[in-house]
C-alpha positions as CSV (number, residue, x, y, z in Angstrom):
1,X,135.9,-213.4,38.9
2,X,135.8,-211.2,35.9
3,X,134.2,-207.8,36.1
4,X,132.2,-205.7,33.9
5,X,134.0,-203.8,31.1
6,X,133.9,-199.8,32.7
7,X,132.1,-197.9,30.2
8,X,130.5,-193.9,31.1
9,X,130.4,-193.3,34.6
10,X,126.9,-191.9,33.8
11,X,125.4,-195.3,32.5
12,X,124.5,-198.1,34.6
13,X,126.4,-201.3,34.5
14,X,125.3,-204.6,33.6
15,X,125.8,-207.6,36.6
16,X,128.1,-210.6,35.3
17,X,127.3,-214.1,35.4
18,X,130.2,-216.1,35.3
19,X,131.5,-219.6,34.4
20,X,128.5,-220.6,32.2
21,X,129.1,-224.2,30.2
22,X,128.6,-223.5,26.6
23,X,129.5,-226.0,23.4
24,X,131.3,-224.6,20.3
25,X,130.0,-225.7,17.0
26,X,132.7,-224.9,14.5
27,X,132.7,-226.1,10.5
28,X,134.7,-224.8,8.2
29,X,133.8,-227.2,4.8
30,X,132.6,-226.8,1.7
31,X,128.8,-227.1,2.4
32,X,129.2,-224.1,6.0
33,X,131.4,-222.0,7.3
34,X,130.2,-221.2,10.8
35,X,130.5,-221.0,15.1
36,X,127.6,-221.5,17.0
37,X,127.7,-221.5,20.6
38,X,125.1,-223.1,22.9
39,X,124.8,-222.1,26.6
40,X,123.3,-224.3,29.1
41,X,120.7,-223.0,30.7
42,X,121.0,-219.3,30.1
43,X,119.1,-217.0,27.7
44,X,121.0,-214.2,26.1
45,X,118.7,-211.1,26.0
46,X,119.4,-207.7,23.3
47,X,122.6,-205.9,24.4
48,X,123.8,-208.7,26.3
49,X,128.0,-209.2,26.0
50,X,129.0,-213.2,25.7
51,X,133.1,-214.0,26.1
52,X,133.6,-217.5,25.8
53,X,137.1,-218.8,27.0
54,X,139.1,-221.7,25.6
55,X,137.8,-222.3,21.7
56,X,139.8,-222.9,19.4
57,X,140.1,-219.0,16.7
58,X,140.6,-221.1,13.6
59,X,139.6,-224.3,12.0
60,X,141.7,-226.2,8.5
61,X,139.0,-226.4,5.7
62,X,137.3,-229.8,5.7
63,X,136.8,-230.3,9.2
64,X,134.0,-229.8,11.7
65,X,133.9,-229.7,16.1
66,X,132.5,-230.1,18.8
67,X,134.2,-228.0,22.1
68,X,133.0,-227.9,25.5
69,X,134.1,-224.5,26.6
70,X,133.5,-221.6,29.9
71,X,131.4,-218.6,28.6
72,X,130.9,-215.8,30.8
73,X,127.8,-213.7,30.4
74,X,127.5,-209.9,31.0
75,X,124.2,-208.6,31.5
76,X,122.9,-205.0,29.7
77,X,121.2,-202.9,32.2
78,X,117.6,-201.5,32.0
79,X,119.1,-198.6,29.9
80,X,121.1,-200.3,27.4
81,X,118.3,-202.6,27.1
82,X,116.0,-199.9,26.1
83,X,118.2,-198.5,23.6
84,X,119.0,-201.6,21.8
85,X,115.0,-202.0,21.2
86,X,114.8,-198.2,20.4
87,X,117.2,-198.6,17.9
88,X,116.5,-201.6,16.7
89,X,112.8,-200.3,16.1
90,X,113.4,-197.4,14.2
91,X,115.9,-199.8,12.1
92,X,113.0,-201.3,11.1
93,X,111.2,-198.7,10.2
94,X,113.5,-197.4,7.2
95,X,112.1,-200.6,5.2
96,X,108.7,-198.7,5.1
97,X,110.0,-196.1,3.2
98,X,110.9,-198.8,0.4
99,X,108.7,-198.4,-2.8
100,X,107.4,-201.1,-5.2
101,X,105.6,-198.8,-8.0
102,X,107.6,-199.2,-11.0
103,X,108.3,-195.5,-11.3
104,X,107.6,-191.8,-10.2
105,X,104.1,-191.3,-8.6
């Protein structure tokens, strides 16, 4: 079983959920360059830590694949959680600050 990466001793750890099936999308052509994976049956929340085992790191331009691959799945706790959405929030909020009047006020 794999455990969770040790981080602060101060910060809660996340709990691991292991051996999850997953499917690798990977394209690299003309029209997309992209990997998606897809778990089965398991959401992955904000701060949440994915390692999927097995795909393959690199594709030859003009092809495209399916793999059927392990993923394990390491849950944030409550406080990384939190700080992910604080963060995330206040991210947000330096798009208010943007200006459309087409010169000084």
């Amino acid at each position: 079983m794999i455990e969770a990466p040790i981080g602060p001793r101060w910060l809660p750890q996340g709990s691991v959920i292991a051996d999850i099936p997953c499917t690798v999308d990977i394209e690299n052509t003309a029209d997309s360059l992209h990997a998606h994976v897809e778990l089965e049956g398991v959401e992955v929340g904000p701060g949440d830590t994915l390692l999927v085992h097995g795909a393959p790191t690199d594709i030859e331009f003009g092809h495209k694949g399916l793999h059927q691959c392990r993923a394990t799945l390491i849950r944030a706790s409550l406080f990384e959680r939190t700080l992910i959405r604080v963060a995330a929030y206040l991210g947000l909020t330096e798009l208010y600050e943007v200006s459309f009047s087409p010169g000084r006020v």
